[in-house]
C-alpha positions in Angstrom: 0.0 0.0 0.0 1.1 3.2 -0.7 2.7 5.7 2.3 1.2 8.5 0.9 -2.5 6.5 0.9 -1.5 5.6 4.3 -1.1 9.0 5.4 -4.0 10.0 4.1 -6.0 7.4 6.1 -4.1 8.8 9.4 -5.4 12.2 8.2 -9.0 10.8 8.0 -8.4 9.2 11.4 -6.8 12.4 13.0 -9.9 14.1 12.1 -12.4 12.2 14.0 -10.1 13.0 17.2 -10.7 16.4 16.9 -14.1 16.9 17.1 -14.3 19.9 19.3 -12.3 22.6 17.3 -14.9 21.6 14.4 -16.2 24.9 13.1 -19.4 23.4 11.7 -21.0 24.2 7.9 -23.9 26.1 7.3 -27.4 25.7 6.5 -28.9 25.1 3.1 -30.6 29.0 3.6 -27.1 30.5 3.4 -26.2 28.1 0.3 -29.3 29.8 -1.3 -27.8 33.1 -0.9 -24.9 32.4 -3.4 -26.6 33.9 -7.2 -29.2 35.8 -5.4 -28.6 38.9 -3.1 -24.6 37.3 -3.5 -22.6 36.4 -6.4 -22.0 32.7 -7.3 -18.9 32.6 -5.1 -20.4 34.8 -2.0 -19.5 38.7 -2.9 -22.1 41.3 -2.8 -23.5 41.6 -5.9 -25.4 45.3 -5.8 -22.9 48.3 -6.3 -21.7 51.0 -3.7 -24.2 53.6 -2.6 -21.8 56.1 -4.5 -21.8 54.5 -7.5 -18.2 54.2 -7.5 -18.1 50.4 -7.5 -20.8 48.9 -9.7 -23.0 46.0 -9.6 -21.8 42.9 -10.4 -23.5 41.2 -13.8 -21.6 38.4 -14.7 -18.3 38.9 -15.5 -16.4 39.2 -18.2 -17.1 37.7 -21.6 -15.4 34.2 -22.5 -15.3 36.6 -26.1 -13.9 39.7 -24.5 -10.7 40.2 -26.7 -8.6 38.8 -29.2 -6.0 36.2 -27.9 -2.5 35.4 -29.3 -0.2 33.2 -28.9 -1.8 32.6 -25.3 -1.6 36.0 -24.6 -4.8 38.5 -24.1 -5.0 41.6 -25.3 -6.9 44.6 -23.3 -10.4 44.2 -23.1 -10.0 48.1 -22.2 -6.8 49.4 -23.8 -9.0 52.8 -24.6 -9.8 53.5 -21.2 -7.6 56.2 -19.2 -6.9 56.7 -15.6 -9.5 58.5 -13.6 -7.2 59.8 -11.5 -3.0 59.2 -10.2 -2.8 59.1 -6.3 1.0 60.3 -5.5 3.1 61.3 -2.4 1.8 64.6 -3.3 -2.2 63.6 -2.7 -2.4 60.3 -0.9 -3.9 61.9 2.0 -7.2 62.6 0.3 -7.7 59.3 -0.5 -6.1 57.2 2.6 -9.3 55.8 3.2 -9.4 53.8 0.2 -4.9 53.0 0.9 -3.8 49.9 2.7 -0.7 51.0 4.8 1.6 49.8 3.2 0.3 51.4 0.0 1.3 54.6 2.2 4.6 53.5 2.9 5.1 52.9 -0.4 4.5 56.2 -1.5 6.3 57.9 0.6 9.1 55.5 0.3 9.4 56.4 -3.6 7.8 59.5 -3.6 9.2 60.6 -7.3 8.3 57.2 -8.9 5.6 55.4 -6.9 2.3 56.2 -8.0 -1.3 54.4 -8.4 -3.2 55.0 -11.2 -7.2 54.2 -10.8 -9.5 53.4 -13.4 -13.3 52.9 -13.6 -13.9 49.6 -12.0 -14.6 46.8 -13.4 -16.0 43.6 -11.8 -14.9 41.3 -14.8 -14.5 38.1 -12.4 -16.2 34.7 -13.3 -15.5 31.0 -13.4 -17.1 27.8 -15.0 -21.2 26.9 -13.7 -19.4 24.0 -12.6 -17.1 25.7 -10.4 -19.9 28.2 -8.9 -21.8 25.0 -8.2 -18.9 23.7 -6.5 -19.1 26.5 -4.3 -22.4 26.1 -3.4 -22.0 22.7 -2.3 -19.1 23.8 0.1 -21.4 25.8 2.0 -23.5 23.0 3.7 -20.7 20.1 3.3 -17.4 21.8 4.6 -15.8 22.4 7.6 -12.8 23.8 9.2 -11.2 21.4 11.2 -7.9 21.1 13.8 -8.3 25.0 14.9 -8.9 26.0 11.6 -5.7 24.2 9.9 -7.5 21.5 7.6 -10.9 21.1 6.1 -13.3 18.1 6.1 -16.0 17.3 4.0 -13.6 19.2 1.0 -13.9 16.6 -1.5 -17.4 16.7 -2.4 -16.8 20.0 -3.7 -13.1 21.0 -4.1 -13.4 24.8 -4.5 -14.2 27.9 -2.9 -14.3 26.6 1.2 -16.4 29.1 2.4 -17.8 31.5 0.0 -19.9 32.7 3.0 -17.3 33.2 5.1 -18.0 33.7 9.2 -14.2 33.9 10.2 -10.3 35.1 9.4 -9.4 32.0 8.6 -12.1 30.7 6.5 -11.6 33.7 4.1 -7.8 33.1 4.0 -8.8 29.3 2.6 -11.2 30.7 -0.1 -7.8 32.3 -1.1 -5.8 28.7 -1.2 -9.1 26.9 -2.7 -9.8 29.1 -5.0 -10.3 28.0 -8.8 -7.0 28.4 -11.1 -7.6 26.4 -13.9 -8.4 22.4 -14.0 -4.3 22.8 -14.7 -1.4 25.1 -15.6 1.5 25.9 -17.5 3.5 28.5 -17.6 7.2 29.7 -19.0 7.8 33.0 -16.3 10.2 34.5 -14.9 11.4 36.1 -11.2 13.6 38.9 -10.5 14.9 40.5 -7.6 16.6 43.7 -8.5 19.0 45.9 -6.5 18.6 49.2 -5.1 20.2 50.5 -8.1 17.9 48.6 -10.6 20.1 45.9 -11.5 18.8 42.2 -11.6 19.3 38.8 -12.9 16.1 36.6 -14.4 15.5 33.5 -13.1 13.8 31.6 -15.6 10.6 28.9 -14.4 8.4 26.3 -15.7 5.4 25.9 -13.7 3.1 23.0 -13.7 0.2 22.8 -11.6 -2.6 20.5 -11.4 -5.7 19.5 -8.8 -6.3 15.8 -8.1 -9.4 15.3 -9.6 -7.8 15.9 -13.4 -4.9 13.6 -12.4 -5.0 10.4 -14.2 -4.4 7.8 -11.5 -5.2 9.7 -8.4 -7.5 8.4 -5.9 -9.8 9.1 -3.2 -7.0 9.5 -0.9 -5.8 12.2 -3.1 -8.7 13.8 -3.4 -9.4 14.0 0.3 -5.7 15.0 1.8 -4.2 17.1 -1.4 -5.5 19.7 -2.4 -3.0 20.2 -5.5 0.5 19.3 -7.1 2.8 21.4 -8.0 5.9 21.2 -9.9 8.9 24.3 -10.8 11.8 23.8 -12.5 14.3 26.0 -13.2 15.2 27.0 -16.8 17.8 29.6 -16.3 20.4 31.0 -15.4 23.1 28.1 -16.3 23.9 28.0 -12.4 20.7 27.2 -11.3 19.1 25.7 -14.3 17.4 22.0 -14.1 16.8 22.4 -10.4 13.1 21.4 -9.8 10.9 21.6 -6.6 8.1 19.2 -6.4 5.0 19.9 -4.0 2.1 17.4 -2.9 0.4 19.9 -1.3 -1.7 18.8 1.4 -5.0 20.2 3.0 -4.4 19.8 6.2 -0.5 20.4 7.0 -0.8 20.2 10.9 -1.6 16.2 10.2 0.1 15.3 7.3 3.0 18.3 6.4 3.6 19.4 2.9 5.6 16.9 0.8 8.1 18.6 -1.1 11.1 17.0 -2.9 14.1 18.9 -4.7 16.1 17.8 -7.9 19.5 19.4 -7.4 21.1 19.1 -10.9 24.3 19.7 -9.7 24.7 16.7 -7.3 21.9 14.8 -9.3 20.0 13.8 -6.6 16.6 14.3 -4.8 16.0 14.5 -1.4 13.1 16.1 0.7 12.8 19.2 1.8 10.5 19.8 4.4 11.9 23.8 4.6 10.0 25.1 2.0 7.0 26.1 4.5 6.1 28.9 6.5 9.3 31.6 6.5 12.0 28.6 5.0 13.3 30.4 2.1 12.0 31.0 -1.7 13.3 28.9 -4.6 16.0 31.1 -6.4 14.8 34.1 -4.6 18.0 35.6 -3.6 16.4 36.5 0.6 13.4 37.9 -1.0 10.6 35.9 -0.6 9.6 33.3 2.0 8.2 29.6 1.0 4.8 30.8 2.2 4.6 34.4 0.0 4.0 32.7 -3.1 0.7 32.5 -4.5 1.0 36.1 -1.8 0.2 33.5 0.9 0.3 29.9 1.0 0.2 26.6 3.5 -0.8 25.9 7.0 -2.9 29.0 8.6 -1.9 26.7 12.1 0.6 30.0 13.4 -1.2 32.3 13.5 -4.7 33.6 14.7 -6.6 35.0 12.3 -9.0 38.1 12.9 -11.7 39.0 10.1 -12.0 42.8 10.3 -14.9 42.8 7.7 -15.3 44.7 4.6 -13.6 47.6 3.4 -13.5 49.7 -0.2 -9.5 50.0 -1.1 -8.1 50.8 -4.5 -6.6 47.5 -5.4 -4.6 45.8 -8.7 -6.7 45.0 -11.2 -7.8 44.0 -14.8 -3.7 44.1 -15.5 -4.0 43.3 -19.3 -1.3 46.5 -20.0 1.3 45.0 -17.5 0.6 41.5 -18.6 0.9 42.4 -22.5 3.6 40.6 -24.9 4.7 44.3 -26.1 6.1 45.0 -22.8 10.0 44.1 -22.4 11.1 42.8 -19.1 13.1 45.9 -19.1 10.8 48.3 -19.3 8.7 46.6 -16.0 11.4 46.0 -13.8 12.6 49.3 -12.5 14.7 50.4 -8.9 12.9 50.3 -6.2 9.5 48.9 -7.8 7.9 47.8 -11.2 7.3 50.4 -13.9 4.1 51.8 -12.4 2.8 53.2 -15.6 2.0 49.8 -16.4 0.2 49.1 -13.4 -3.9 49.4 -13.1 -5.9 49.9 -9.9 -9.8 49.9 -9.1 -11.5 50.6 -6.3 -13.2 47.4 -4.9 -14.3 45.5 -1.9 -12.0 43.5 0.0 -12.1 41.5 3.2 -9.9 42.8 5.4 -8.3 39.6 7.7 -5.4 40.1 10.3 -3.2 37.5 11.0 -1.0 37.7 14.3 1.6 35.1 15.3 0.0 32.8 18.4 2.2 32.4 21.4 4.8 30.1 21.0 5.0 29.9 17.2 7.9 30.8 14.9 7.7 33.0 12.0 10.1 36.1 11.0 6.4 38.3 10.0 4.5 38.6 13.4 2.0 40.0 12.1 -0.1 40.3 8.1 -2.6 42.1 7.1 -4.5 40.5 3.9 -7.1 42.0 1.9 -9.0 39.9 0.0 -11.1 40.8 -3.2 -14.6 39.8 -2.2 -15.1 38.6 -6.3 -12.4 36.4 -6.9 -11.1 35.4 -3.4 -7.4 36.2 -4.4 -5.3 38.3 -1.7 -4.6 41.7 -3.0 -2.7 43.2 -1.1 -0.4 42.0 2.0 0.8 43.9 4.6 3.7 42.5 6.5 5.1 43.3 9.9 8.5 42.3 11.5 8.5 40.9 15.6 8.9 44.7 16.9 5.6 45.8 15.5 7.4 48.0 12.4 6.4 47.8 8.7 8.5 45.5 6.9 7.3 44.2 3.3 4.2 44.9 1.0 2.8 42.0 -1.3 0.9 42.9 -4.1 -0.8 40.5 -6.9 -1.8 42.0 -10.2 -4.6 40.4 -11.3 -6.5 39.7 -14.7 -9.1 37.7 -15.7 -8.4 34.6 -18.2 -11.6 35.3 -20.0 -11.5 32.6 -22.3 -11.0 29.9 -19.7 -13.1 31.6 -17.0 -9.8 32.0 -14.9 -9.2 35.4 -12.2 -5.4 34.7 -11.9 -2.0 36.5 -10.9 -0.6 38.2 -14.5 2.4 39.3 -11.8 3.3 39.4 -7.7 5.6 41.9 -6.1 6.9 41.5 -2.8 8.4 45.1 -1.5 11.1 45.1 1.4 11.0 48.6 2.9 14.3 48.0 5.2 16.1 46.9 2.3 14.8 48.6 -0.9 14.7 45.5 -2.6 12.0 44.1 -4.5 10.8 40.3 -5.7 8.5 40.1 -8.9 7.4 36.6 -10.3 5.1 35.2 -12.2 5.4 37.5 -15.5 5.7 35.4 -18.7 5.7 39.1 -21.0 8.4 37.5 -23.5 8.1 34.2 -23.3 6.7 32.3 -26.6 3.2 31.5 -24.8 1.0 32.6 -22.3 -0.1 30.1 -19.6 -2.1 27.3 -20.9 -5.1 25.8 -19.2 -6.0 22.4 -18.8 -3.4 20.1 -20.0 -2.9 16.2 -19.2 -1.3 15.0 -16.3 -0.8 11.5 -14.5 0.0 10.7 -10.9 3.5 9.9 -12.0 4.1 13.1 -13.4 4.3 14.5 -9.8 6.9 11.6 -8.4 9.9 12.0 -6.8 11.1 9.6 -9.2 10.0 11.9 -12.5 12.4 14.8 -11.0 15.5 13.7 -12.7 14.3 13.4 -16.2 12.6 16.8 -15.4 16.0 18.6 -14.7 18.0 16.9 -18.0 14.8 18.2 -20.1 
């Protein structure tokens, strides 16, 4: 019998022993919510009583624009900024700022700027995906304190669209839909003060269970994805791969991650890409858990949900994400090239997470905001052990029209003690955009598969 089936069984068994931090689902009234007064995934659907948000009526078109070679173009390339917040005006419109945003601005007060457009509420998935989400409000649970889920596999998407607590909104963010799969060519830089940087070349493969060929139940009850990077370039790093079974609940049964070091040609386990263990070929810039802007066990911290707040936030981010752009002219000193950049003002959940007694981790405190319609973190502000501003995540959104996908085009990750910067995830001259829904089987994602992935 397989370990990994029989840790998945121990999983199963660990959760009928913890019956009392069970934080039970809700009724089939609050399921009938979701594509009435809510969206399909649990946002509000009417506008803002300004009429500076609008109502939301379905998304964007699968039609919207042209595609080429993967990439989109703008649905609104016409469209101009309504207005640039600088370090000149910022206080007239702090309300709307995250604080980090602040810092930001007056960190780079003669480059930093956020240009906001008329907002557009362009997010929407598959009817199979919204049902999915339905069926997580009366059959899910958090389980463990919050740091698995149960009854997960009848639906597989969208945990708590109608969320009642910090933590439950911070796992609509991990369980949110990206695709049945994906792959991606992209690239990751961490530039100097001065502007200089070196790209780090990826290919990222990603996949859920249930499109796996030859996963099982087991799979589809303990992992709630795989995940496999390898490194393309530069020649010193490339054909190193990291390999992640990704598991729902990591207090039980921790993540499994392998890595291929092509150098010594061997494999061996590395349980230290978790929590604040360090990035893949991210030169001290970003921690295991910033990618995706947070990932992996919630278990260290608690988690506060503050409620709902209107922020100007990245969004729509066809211009940044566009083929016509040079790496060059988006990776600037300091920050990316923030002419590129597009912000709208939208709802968010606002969550704080603070470390819990005890626990280990170098950011003592985060402050997420989540975008109500698509469930992915925004914004992300970080703070160091003595209570002081450290980094500001970002994630620049789009959405993959075509394949009904809201998704990353880009993530930054701003140090303010060391005016550094991390961006990952743009592909803008590679020879393809991401593509959706290709073929995977359960040996793809073996530790044995990792060598022949890092001579490819």
């Amino acid at each position: 019998m397989s370990k990994y089936i029989v840790a998945g069984r121990l999983v199963a068994f660990g959760f009928s022993l913890i019956a009392s931090s069970v934080m039970a689902a809700l009724p089939q009234s609050e399921a009938d919510r979701l594509g009435t007064e809510l969206t399909p995934l649990g946002a509000q659907k009417e506008g803002n009583a300004s009429g500076t948000i609008p109502a939301w009526t379905g998304g964007l078109a699968v039609d919207a624009a042209p595609i080429e070679r993967g990439f989109m173009t703008d649905p609104f390339a016409g469209e101009k900024p309504k207005f640039v917040i600088t370090a000149a005006n910022y206080e007239q419109y702090s309300a709307n700022l995250s604080e980090g945003q602040v810092a930001m601005l007056q960190t780079y007060p003669d480059t930093y700027r956020i240009p906001v457009y008329e907002t557009r509420r362009t997010a929407a998935v598959p009817d199979s995906i919204n049902e999915s989400a339905k069926r997580s409000v009366t059959n899910v649970q958090a389980v463990n304190d919050g740091s698995g889920l149960s009854g997960f596999e009848s639906s597989r998407y969208y945990a708590f669209p109608i969320p009642k607590s910090g933590v439950e909104v911070i796992w609509n963010h991990m369980t949110r839909y990206k695709g049945a799969s994906l792959k991606r060519d992209m690239v990751q830089v961490s530039p100097y003060p001065n502007g200089s940087y070196s790209l780090v070349r990826f290919n990222d493969v990603f996949s859920y269970p249930e499109t796996v060929t030859g996963a099982t139940n087991e799979h589809m009850r303990t992992v709630l994805f795989f995940y496999k990077q390898r490194v393309l370039s530069p020649a010193r790093l490339a054909g190193g791969v990291l390999l992640a079974h990704e598991t729902i609940d990591q207090v039980l049964d921790p993540r499994r991650v392998w890595l291929y070091n092509a150098g010594q040609r061997r494999v061996r386990r590395a349980p230290q890409v978790a929590y604040d263990g360090p990035g893949q070929a991210s030169d001290g810039q970003r921690l295991a858990d910033n990618l995706d802007l947070y990932n992996g066990s919630p278990d260290r911290y608690d988690w506060k949900l503050v409620g709902k707040k209107e922020l100007y936030i990245p969004y729509n981010s066809y211009h940044l994400a566009s083929p016509k752009l040079k790496y060059s002219d988006i990776f600037k000193a300091g920050h990316i090239n923030q002419d590129y950049t597009r912000y709208e003002l939208h709802r968010v959940w606002e969550v704080v997470a603070t470390l819990k007694p005890g626990q280990r981790h170098v950011h003592a405190e985060r402050r997420f905001y989540v975008d109500e319609d698509t469930w992915q973190i925004a914004i992300q502000d970080m703070f160091d052990g003595r209570g002081a501003l450290w980094r500001v995540g970002e994630g620049h959104s789009v959405q993959f029209f075509k394949q009904q996908v809201p998704m990353y085009a880009g993530e930054t990750l701003y140090d303010l003690q060391n005016r550094r910067y991390l961006a990952m995830g743009f592909s803008n001259e590679e020879s393809h955009g991401p593509v959706f829904g290709e073929k995977a089987a359960l040996n793809d994602y073996s530790p044995g598969a990792l060598r022949l992935e890092g001579v490819r």
